[in-house]
C-alpha positions, 0 to 999 in steps of 0.5 A, a space after each residue: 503525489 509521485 514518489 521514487 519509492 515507487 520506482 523502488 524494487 519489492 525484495 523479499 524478506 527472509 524470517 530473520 528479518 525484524 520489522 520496522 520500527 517506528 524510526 526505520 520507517 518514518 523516512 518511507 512514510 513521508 513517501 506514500 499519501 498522507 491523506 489515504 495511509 495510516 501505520 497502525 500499532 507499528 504493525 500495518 499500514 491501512 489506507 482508504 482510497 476515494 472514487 467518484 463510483 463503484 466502477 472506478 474502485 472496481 478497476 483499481 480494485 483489480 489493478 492493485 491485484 494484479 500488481 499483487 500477484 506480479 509482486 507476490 504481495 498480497 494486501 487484504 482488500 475491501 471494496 464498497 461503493 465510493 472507497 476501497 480499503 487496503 490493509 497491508 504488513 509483510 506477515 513473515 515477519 509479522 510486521 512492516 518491511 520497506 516492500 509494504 511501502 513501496 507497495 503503497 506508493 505504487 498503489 498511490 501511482 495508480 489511484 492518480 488516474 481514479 483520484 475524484 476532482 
């Protein structure tokens, strides 16, 4: 699933930033996959990534981490045998912000090259 979103740059928000609303962030959603990515309670996004084996969702365990730090972006992450969790919301504004998803469809970008057949 490539998605421009992807391309997209990360900003920073400032604490006057309001989170999304369900409405602001509908657009965003149908760019990041459906099948890994939920909103929950208009607060989050959590996505499970599937993989044949733990050494793959080791590697992109590591690879969305280094993507975090050069983003400054941090979601919180679980990896266990055959799927890695992924739990994101920008907390400065406790919330959503366009930055969550254009992390997501990055992340998707990635897991392209792990995805089981």
């Amino acid at each position: 699933m490539a998605s421009s979103l992807a391309d997209e740059e990360c900003e920073a928000c400032t604490s006057e930033d309001e989170p999304l609303t369900e409405t602001a962030y509908a657009e965003y959603l149908t760019e990041i996959d459906d099948d890994v990515w939920d909103v929950v309670d208009d607060h989050h996004l959590e996505g499970v990534y599937p993989f044949e084996d733990f050494r793959d969702a080791l590697e992109f365990t590591y690879e969305i981490g280094e993507l975090a730090e050069r983003e400054w972006h941090h979601p919180d992450i679980q990896l266990e045998w055959g799927e890695v969790r992924v739990e994101m919301w920008t907390h400065k504004i406790d919330g959503l912000h366009k930055t969550d998803f254009v992390m997501a469809a990055r992340m998707d970008r990635i897991h392209e090259a792990y995805a089981p057949e």
